[in-house]
Biopython code that builds the backbone (N, CA, C, O; Angstrom):
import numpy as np
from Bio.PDB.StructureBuilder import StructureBuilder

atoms = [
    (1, "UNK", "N", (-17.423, -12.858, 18.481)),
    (1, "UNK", "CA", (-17.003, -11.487, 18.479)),
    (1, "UNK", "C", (-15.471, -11.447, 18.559)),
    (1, "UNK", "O", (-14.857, -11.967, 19.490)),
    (2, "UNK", "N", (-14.973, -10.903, 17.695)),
    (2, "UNK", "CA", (-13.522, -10.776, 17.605)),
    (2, "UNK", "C", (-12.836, -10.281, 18.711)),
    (2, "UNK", "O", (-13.722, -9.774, 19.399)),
    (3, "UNK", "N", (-11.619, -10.116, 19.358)),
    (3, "UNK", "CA", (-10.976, -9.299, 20.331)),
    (3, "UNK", "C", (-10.195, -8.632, 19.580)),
    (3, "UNK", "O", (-9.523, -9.100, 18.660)),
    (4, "UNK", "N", (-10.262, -6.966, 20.097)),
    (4, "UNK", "CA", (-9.125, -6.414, 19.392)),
    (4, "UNK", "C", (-8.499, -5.584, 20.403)),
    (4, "UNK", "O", (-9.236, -5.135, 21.281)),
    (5, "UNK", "N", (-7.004, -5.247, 20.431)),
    (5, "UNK", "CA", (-6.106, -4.289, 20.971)),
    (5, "UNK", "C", (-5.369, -3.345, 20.131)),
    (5, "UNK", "O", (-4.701, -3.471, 19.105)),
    (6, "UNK", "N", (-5.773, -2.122, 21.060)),
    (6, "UNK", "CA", (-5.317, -0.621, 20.310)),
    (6, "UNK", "C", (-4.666, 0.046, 21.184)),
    (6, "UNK", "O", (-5.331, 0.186, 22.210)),
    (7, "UNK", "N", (-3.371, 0.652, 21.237)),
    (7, "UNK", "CA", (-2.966, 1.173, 22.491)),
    (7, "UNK", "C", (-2.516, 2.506, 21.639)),
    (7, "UNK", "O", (-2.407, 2.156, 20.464)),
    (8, "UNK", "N", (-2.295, 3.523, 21.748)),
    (8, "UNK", "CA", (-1.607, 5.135, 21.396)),
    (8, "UNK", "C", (-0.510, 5.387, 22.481)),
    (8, "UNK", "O", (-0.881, 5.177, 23.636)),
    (9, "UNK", "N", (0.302, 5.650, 22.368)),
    (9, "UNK", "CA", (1.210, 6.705, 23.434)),
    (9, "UNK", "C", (2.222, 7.638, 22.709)),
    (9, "UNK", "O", (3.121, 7.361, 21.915)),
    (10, "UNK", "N", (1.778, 8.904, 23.256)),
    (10, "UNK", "CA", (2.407, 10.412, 22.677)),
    (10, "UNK", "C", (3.731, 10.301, 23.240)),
    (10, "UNK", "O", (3.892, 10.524, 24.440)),
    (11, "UNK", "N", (4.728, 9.967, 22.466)),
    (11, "UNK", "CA", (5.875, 10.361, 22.883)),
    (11, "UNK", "C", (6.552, 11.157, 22.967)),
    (11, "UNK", "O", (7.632, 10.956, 23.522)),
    (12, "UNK", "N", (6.177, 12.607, 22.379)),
    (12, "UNK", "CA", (6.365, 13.996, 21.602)),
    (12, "UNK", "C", (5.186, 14.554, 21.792)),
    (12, "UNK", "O", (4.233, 13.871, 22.165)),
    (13, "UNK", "N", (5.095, 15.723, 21.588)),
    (13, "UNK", "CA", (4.610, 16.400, 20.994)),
    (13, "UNK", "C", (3.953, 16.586, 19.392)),
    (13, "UNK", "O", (4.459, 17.513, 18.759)),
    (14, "UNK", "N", (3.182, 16.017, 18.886)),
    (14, "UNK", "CA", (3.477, 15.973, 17.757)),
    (14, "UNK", "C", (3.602, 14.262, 17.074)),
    (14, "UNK", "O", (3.191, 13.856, 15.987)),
    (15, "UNK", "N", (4.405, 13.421, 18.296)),
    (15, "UNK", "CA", (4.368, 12.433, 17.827)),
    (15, "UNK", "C", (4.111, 11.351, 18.417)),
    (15, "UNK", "O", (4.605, 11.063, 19.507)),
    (16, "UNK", "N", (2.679, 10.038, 17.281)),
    (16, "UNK", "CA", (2.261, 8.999, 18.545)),
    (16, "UNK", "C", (2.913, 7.760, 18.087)),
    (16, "UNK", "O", (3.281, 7.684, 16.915)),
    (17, "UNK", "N", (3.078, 6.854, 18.848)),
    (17, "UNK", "CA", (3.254, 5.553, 18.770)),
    (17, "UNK", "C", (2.337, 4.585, 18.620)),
    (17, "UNK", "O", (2.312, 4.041, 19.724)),
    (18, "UNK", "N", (1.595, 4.062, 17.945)),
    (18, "UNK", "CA", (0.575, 3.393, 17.533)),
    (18, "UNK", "C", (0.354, 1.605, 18.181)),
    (18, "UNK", "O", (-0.187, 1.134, 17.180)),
    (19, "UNK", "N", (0.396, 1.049, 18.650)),
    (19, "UNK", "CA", (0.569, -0.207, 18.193)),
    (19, "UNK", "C", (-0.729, -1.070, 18.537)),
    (19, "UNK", "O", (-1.540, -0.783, 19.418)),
    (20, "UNK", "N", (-0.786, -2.188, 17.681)),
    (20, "UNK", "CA", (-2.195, -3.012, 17.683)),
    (20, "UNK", "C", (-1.334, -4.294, 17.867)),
    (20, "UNK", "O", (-0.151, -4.397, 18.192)),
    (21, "UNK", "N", (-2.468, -5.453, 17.502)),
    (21, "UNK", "CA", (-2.029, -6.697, 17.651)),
    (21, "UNK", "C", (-1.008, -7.466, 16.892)),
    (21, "UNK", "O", (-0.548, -8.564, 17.207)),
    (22, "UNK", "N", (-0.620, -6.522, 15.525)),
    (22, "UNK", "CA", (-0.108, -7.213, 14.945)),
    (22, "UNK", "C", (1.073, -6.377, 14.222)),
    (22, "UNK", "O", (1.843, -6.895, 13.413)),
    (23, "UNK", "N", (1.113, -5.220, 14.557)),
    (23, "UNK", "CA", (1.708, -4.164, 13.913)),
    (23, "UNK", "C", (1.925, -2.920, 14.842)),
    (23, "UNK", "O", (1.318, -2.850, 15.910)),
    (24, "UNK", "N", (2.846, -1.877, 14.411)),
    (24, "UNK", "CA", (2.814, -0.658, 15.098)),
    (24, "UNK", "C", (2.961, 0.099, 13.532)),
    (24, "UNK", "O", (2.906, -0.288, 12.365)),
    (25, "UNK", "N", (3.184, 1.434, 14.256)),
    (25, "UNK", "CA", (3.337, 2.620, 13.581)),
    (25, "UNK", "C", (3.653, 3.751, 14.282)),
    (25, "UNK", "O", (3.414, 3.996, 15.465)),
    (26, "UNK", "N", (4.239, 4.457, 13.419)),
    (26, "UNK", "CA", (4.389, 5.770, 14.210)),
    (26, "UNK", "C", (3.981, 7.326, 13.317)),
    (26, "UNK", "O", (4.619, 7.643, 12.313)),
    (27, "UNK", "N", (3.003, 8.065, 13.789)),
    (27, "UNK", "CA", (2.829, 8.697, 13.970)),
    (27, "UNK", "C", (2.932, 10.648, 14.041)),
    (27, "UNK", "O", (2.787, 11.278, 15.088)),
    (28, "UNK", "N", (3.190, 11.243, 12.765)),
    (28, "UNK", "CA", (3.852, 12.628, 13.165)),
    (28, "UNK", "C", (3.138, 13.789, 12.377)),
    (28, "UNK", "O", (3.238, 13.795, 11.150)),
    (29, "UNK", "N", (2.490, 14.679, 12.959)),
    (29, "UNK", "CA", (1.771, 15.455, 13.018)),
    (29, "UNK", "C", (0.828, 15.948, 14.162)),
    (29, "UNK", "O", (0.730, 15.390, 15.255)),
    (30, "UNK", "N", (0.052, 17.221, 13.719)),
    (30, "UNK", "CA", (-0.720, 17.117, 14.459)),
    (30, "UNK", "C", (-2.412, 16.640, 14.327)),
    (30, "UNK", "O", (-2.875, 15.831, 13.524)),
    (31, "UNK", "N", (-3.228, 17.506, 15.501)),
    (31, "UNK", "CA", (-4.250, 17.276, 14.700)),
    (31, "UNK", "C", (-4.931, 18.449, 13.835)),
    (31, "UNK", "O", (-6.121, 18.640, 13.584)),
    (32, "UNK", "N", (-4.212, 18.903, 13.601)),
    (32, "UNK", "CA", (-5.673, 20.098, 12.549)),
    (32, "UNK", "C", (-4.106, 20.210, 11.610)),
    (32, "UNK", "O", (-3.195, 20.759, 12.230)),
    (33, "UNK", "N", (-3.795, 19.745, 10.251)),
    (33, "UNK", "CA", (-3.334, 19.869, 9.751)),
    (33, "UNK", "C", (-2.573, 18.235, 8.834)),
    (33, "UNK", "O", (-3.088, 17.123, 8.939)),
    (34, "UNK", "N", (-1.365, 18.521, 8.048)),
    (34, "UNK", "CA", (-1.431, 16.891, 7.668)),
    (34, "UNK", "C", (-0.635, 15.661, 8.810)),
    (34, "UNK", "O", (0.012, 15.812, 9.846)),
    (35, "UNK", "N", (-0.980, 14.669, 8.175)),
    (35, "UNK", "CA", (-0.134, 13.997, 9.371)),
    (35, "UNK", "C", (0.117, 12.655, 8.730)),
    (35, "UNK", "O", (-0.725, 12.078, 8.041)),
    (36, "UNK", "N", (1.531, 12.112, 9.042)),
    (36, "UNK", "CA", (2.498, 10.825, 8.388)),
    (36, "UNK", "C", (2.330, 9.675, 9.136)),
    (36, "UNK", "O", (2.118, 9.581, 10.345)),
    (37, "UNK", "N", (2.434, 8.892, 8.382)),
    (37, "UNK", "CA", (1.972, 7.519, 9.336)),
    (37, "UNK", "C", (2.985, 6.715, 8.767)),
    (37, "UNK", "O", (3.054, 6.708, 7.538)),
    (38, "UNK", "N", (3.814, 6.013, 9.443)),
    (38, "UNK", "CA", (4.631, 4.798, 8.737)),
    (38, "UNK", "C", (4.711, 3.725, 9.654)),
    (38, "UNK", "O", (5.139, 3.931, 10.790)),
    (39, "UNK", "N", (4.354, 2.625, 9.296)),
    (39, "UNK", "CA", (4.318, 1.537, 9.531)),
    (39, "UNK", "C", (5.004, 0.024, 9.535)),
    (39, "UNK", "O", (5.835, -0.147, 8.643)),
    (40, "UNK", "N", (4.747, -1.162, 10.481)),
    (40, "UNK", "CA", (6.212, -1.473, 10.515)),
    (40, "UNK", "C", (5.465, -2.766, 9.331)),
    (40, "UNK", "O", (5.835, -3.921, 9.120)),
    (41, "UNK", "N", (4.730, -2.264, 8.954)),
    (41, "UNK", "CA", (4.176, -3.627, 7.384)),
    (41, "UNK", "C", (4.525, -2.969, 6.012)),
    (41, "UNK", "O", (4.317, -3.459, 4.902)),
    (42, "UNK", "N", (5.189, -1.574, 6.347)),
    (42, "UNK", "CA", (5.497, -0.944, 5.133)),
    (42, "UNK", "C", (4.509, 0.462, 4.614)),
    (42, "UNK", "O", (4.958, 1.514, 4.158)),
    (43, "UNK", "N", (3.440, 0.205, 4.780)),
    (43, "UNK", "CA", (2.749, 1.001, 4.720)),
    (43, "UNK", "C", (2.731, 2.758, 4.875)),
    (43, "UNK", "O", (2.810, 3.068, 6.064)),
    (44, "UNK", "N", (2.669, 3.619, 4.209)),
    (44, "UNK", "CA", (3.360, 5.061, 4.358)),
    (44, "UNK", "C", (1.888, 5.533, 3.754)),
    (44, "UNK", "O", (1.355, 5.339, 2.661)),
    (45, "UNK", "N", (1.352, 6.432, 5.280)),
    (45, "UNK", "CA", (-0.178, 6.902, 4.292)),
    (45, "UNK", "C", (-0.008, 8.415, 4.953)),
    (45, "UNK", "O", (0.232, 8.645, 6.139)),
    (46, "UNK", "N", (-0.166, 9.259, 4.038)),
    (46, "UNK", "CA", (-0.516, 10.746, 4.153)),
    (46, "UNK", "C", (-2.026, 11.400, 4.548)),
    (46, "UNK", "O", (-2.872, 11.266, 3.663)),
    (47, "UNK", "N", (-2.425, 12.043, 5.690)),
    (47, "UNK", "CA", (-3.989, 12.413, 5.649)),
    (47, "UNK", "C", (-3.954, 13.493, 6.284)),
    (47, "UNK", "O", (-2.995, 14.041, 6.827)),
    (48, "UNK", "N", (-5.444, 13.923, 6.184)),
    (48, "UNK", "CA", (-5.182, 16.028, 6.443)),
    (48, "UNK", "C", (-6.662, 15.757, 6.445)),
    (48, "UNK", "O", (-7.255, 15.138, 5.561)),
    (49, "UNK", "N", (-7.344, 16.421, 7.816)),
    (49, "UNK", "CA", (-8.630, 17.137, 8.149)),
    (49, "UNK", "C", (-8.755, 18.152, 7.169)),
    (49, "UNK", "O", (-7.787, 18.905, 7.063)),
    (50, "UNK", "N", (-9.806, 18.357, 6.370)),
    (50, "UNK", "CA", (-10.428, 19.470, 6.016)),
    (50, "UNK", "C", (-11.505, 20.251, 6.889)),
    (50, "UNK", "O", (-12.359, 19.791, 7.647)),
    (51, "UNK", "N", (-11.211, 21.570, 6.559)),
    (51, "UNK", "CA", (-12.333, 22.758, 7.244)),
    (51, "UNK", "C", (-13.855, 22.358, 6.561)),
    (51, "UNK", "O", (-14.190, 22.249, 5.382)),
    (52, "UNK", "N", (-14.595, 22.194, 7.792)),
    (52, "UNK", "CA", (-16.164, 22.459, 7.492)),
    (52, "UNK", "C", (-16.445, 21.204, 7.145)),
    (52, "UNK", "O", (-15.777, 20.221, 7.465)),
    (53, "UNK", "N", (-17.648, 21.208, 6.346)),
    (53, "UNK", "CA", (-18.150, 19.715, 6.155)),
    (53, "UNK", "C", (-17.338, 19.073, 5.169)),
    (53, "UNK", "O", (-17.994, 18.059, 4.929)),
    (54, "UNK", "N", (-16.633, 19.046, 4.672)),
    (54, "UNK", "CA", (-15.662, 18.845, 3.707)),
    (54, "UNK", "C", (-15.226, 17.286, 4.195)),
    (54, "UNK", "O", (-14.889, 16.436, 3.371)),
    (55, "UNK", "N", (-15.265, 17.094, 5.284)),
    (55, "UNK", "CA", (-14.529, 15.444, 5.798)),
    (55, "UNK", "C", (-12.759, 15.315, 5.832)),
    (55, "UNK", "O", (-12.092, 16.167, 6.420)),
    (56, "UNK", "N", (-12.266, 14.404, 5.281)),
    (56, "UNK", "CA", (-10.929, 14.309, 5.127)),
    (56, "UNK", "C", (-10.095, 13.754, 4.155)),
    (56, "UNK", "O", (-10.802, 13.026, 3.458)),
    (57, "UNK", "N", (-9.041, 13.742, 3.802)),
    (57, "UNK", "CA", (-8.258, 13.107, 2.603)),
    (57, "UNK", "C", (-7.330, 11.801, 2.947)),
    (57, "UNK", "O", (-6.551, 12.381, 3.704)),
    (58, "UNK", "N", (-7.100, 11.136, 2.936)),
    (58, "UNK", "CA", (-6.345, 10.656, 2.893)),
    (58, "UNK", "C", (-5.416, 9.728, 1.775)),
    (58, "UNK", "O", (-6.095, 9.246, 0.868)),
    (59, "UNK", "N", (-3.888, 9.413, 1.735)),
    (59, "UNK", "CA", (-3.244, 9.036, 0.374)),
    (59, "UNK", "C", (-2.488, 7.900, 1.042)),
    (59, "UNK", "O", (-1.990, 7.960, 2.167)),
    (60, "UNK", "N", (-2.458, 6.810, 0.183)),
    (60, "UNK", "CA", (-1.730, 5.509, 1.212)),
    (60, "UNK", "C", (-0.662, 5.304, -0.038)),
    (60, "UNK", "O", (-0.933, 5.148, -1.228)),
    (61, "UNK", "N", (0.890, 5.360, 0.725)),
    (61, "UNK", "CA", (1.586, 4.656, -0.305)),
    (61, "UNK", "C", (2.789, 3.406, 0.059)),
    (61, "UNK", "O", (3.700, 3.207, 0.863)),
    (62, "UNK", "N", (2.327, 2.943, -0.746)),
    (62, "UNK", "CA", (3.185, 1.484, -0.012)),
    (62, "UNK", "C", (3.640, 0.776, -1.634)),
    (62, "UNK", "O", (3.009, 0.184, -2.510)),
    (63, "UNK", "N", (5.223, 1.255, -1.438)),
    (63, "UNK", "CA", (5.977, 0.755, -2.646)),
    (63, "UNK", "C", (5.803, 1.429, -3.619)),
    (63, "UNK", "O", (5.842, 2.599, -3.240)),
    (64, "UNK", "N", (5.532, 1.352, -5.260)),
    (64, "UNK", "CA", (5.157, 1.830, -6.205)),
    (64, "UNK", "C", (4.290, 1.958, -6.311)),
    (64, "UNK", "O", (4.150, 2.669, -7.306)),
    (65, "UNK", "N", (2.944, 1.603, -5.693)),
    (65, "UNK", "CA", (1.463, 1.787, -5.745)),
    (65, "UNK", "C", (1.545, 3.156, -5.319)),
    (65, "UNK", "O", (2.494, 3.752, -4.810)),
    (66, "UNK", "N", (0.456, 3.533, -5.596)),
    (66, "UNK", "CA", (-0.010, 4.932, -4.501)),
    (66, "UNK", "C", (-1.923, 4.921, -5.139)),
    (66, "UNK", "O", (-2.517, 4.999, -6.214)),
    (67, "UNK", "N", (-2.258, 4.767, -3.636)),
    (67, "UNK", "CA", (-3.641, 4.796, -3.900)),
    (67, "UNK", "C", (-4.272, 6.353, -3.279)),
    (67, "UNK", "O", (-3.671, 6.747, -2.279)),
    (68, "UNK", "N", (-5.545, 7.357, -3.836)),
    (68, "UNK", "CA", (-6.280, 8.347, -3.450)),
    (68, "UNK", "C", (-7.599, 7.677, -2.502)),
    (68, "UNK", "O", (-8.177, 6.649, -2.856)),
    (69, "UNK", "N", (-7.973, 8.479, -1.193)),
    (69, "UNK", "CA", (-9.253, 8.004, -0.576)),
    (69, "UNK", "C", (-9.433, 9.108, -0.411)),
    (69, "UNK", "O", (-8.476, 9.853, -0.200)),
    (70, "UNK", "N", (-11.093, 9.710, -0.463)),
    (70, "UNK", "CA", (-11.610, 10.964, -0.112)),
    (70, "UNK", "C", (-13.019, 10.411, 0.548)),
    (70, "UNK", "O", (-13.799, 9.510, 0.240)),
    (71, "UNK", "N", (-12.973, 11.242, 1.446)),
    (71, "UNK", "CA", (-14.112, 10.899, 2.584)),
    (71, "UNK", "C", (-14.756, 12.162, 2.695)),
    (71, "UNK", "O", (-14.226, 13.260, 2.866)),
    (72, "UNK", "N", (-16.126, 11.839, 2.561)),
    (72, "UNK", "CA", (-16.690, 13.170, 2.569)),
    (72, "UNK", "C", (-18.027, 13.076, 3.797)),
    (72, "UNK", "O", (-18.837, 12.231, 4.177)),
    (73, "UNK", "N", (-17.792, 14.007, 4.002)),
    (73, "UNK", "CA", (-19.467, 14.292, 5.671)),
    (73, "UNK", "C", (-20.874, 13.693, 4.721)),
    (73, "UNK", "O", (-21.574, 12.721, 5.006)),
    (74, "UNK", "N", (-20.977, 14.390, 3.820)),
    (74, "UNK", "CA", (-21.975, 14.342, 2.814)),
    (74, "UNK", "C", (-21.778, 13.314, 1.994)),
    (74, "UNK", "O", (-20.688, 12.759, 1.850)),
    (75, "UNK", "N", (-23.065, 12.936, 1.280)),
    (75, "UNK", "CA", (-23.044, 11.978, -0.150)),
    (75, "UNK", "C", (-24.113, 13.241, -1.170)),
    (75, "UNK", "O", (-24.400, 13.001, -2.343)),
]
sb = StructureBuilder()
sb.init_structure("model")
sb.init_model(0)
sb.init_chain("A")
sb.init_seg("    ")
for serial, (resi, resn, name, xyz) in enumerate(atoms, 1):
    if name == "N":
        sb.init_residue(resn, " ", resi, " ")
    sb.init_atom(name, np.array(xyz, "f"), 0.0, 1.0, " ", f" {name:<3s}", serial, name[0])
structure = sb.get_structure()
């Protein structure tokens, strides 16, 4: 069984500090609306709760790539 570490701390209002075992990030938004994530591997991902069963969006961009993920409650 793997070990893993996840720690959060709100430094703001608005904004968290992320860090795991191998990486951090930080954090800015809230929660019912979109929210920025940048990371210290480069990583820059955009995501936003949708109303109702709808699920959530999220957009990861790192460099010239830019990838779409949509998550839905339903199939």
């Amino acid at each position: 069984m793997p070990l893993t570490f996840r720690k959060s701390f709100r430094i703001l209002p608005g904004v968290t500090l992320n860090i795991n075992r191998r990486s951090w990030s930080i954090t800015t938004g809230g929660r019912h609306g979109p929210r920025r994530t940048h990371s210290s591997t480069g990583r820059r991902t955009t995501s936003m709760d949708l109303p109702g069963p709808f699920g959530w969006r999220r957009t990861e961009h790192s460099g010239r790539t830019r990838r779409n993920r949509r998550h839905w409650m339903g199939r």
